[in-house]
MITIRO-770160 format. One record per residue (C-alpha): residue in three letters; y, z, x. Coordinates in pm, 1 decimal, always signed. Each point is the difference from the previous one (the first is absolute). Layout:
ALA Y Z X
...
***
This chain:
UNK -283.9 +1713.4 +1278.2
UNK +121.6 +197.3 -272.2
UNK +113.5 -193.2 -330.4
UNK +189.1 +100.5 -315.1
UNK -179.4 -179.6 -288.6
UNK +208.5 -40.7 -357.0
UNK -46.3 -232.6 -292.6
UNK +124.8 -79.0 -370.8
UNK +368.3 +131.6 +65.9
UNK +127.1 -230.1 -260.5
UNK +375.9 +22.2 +89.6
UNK +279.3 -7.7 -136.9
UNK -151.6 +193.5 -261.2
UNK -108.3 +270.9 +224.0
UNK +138.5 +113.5 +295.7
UNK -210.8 +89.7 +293.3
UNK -19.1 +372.2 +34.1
UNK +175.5 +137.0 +279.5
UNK -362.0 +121.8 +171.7
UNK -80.9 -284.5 +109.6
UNK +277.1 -29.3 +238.2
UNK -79.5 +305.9 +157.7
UNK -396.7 -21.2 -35.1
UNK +18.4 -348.9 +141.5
UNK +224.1 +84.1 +302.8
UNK -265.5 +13.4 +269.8
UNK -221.6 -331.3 -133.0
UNK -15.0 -261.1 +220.5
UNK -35.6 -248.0 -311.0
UNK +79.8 +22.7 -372.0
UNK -263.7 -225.3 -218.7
UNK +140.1 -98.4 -398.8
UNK -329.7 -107.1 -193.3
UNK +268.0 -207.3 -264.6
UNK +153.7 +30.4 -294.4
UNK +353.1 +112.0 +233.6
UNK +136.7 -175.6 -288.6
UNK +322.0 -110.1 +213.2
UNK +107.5 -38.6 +381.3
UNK +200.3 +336.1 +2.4
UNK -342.4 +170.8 +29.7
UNK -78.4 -163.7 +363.2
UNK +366.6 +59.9 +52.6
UNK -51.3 +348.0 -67.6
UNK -322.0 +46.6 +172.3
UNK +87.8 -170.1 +307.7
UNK +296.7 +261.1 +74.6
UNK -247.4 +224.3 +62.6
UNK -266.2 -224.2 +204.2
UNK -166.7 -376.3 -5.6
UNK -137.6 -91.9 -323.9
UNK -271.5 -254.8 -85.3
UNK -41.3 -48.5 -366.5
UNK -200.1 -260.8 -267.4
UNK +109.8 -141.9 -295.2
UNK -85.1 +195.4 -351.2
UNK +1.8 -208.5 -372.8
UNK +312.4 +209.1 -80.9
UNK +207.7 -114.5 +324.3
UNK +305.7 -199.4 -77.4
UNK -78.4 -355.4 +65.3
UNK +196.7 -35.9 +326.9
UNK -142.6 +291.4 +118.9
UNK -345.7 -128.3 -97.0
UNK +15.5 -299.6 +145.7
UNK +119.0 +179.8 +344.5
UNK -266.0 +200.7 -29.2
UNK -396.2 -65.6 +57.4
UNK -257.7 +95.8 -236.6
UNK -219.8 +72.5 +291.2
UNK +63.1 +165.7 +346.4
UNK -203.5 +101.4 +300.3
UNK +72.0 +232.6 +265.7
UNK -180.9 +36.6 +251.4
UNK +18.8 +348.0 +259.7
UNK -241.1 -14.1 +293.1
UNK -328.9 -107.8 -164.4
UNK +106.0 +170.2 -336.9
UNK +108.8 -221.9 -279.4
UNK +199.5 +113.3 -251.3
UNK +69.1 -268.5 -357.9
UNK +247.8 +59.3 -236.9
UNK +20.4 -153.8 -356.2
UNK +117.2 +81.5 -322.6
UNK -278.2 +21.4 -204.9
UNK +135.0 -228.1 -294.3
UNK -176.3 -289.6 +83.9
UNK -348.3 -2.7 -219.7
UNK -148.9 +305.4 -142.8
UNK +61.5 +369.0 +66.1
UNK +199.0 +95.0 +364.6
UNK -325.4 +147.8 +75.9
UNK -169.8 -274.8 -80.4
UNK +260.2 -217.2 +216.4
UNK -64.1 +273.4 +257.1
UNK -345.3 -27.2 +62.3
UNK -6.0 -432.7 -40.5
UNK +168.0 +95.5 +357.2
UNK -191.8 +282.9 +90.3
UNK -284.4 -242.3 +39.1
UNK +183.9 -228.3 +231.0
UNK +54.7 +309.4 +267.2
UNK -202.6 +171.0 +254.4
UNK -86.3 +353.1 -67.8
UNK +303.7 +221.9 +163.0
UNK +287.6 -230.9 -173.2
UNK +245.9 +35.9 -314.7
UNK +49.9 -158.4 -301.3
UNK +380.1 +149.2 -117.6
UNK +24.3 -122.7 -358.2
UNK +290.0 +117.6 -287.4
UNK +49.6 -75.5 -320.8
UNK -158.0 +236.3 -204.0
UNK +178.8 +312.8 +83.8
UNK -296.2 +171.9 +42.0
UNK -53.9 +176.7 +394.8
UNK -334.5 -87.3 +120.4
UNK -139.5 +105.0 +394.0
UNK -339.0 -80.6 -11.9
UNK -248.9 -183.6 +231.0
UNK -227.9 -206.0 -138.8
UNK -272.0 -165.2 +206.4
UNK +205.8 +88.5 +282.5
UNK +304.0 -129.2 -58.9
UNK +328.8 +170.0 -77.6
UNK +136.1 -70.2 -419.6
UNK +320.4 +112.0 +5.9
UNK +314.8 +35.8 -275.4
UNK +277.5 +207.0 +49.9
UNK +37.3 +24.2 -392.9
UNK +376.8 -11.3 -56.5
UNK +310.0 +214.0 +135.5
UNK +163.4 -75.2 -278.8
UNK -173.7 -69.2 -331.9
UNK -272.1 +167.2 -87.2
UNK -120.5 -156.8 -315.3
UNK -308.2 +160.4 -50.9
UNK -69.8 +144.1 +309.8
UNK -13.8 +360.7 +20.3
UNK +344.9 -0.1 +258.1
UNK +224.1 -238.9 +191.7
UNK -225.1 -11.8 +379.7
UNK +119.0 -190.4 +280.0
UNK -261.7 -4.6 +373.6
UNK -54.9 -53.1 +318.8
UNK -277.5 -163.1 +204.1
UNK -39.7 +57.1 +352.2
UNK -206.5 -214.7 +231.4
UNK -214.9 +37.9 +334.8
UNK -311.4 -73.9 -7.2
UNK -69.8 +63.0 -334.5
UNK +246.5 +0.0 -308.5
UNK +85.9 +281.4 -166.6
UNK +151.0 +45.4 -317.8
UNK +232.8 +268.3 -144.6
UNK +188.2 +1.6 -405.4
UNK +301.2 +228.3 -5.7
UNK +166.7 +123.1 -325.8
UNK +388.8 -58.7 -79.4
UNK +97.7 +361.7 -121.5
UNK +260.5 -22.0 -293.7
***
C-alpha cells in the first residue's frame, strides 16, 4: 500500500502545486492531516485517487464539521492515525499523546505545524508531511509518502520552485 501524505494546503490562498498530481498518481490512498481550509481540496485530491482527510482549526466550518478530528486506518495489522495536531499543545506533542495508544510498527500522521518530521519513536512511526504549499518557517514547501507492509515506512519530498 503506497500512500501520498499532504497537510496545511490552506486553499484558496494557495494552490496545490502541480507535483502532487503527478507524484501522487500511483498511491493507492491520499491522507489530508487538516487545515484543507475548503472542500475544493478533497475535490482536487480525489481526481487523482481516494482521499481520507481530518478536520484542521483553520477548516471552514462546514468543512469542519464534515470532517473528524480523529481517523484510523487500519492496513493488515498496521494502523495508521491521522490528526491535526491543533488540539492541545505542540503537533508533536499531539503526536506522541497517540503514539502511546499504538503498537510499535504503526503511524501517527499529524500536520499543523508545517514542519516535516519521519521519525520513530519507541517504535512507532511520527509523521508530518510539513506543507506543499506554505512554508512558514520551514526550510521548503515538502509533501510525502508512506508505504505500508509489514512495517511503515516513511518518506518527505521537497516541492521544487
Amino acid at each position: 500500500m503506497r500512500i501520498g501524505v499532504v497537510a496545511d494546503t490552506h486553499a484558496p490562498r494557495y494552490s496545490l502545486p502541480s507535483i502532487l498530481h503527478r507524484a501522487f498518481a500511483r498511491v493507492d490512498l491520499i491522507v489530508h492531516a487538516g487545515d484543507l481550509c475548503t472542500e475544493s481540496v478533497l475535490d482536487e485530491l480525489g481526481a487523482t485517487a481516494p482521499v481520507s482527510a481530518v478536520a484542521g482549526n483553520m477548516d471552514a466550518r462546514d468543512l469542519a464539521m464534515r470532517l473528524p478530528e480523529h481517523l484510523k486506518l487500519t492496513f493488515g495489522d498496521r494502523a495508521v492515525v491521522l490528526i491535526h495536531g491543533h488540539q492541545a499543545g505542540t503537533a508533536l506533542q499531539a503526536a506522541r499523546r497517540e503514539a502511546r495508544r499504538l503498537s510499535p510498527g504503526d503511524c501517527v500522521i499529524f500536520g499543523h505545524s508545517h514542519q516535516a518530521y519521519n521519525r520513530s519513536e519507541n517504535g512507532v512511526l511520527l509523521f508530518n508531511p510539513g506543507s506543499p504549499t506554505w512554508k512558514r518557517s520551514a526550510p521548503a514547501r515538502t509533501y510525502g509518502f508512506l508505504d505500508v507492509s509489514s512495517v511503515i515506512r516513511g518518506t518527505i519530498r521537497q516541492v521544487e520552485d
